[in-house]
C-alpha positions as YAML, in Angstrom:
chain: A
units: angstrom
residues:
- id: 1
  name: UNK
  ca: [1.90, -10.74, -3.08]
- id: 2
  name: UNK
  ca: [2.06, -10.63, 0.76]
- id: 3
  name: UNK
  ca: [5.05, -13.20, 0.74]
- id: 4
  name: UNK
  ca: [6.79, -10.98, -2.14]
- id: 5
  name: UNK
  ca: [6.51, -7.59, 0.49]
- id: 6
  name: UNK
  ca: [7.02, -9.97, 3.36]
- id: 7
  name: UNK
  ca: [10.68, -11.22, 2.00]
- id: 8
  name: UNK
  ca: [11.30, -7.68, 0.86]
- id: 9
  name: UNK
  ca: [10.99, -6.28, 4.35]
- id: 10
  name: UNK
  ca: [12.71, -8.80, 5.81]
- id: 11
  name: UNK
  ca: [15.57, -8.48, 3.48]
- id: 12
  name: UNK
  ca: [15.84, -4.37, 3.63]
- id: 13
  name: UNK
  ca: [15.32, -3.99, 7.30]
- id: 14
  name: UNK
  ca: [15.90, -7.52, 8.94]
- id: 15
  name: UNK
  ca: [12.79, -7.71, 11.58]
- id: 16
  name: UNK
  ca: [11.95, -11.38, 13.05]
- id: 17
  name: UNK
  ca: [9.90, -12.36, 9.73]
- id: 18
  name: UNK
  ca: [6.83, -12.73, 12.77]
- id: 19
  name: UNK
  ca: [6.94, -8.99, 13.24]
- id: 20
  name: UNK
  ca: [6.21, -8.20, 9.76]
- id: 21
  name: UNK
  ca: [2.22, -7.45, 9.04]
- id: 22
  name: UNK
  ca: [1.07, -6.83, 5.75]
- id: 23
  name: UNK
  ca: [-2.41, -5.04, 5.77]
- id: 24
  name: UNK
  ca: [-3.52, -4.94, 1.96]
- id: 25
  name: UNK
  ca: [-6.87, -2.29, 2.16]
- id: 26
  name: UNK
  ca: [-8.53, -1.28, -1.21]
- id: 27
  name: UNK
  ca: [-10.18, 2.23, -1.41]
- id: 28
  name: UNK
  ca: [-12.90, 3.83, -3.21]
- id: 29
  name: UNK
  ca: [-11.23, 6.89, -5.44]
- id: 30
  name: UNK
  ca: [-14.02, 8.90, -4.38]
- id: 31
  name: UNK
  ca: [-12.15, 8.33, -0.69]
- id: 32
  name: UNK
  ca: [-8.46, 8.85, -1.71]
- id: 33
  name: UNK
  ca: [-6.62, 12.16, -3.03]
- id: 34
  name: UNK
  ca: [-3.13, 13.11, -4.45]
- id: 35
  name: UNK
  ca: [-1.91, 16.52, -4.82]
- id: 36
  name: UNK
  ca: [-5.33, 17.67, -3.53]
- id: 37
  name: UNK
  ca: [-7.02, 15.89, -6.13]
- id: 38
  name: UNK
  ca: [-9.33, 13.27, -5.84]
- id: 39
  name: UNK
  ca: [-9.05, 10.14, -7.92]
- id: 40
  name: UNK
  ca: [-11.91, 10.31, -8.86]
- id: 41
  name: UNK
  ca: [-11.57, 13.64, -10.36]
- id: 42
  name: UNK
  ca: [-8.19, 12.82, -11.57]
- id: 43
  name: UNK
  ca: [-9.53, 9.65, -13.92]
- id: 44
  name: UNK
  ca: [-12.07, 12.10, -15.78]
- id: 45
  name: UNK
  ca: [-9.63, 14.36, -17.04]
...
């Protein structure tokens, strides 16, 4: 997956491929929201 958004990047903006990070950070839905609605909340309904 990281060389898939990697090449993407690289192909849409052109950076030096070594500029490119790719931070990949999983959250809790009890810590994330959309609309003002937390995911959480969102999955019960």
């Amino acid at each position: 997956m990281i060389k898939e958004i990697t090449d993407t990047i690289e192909k849409a903006y052109k950076p030096p491929r070594e500029h490119i990070v790719v931070v990949i950070k999983k959250n809790l839905p009890e810590n994330v929201g959309i609309g003002g609605i937390l995911l959480s909340d969102r999955r019960r309904t």
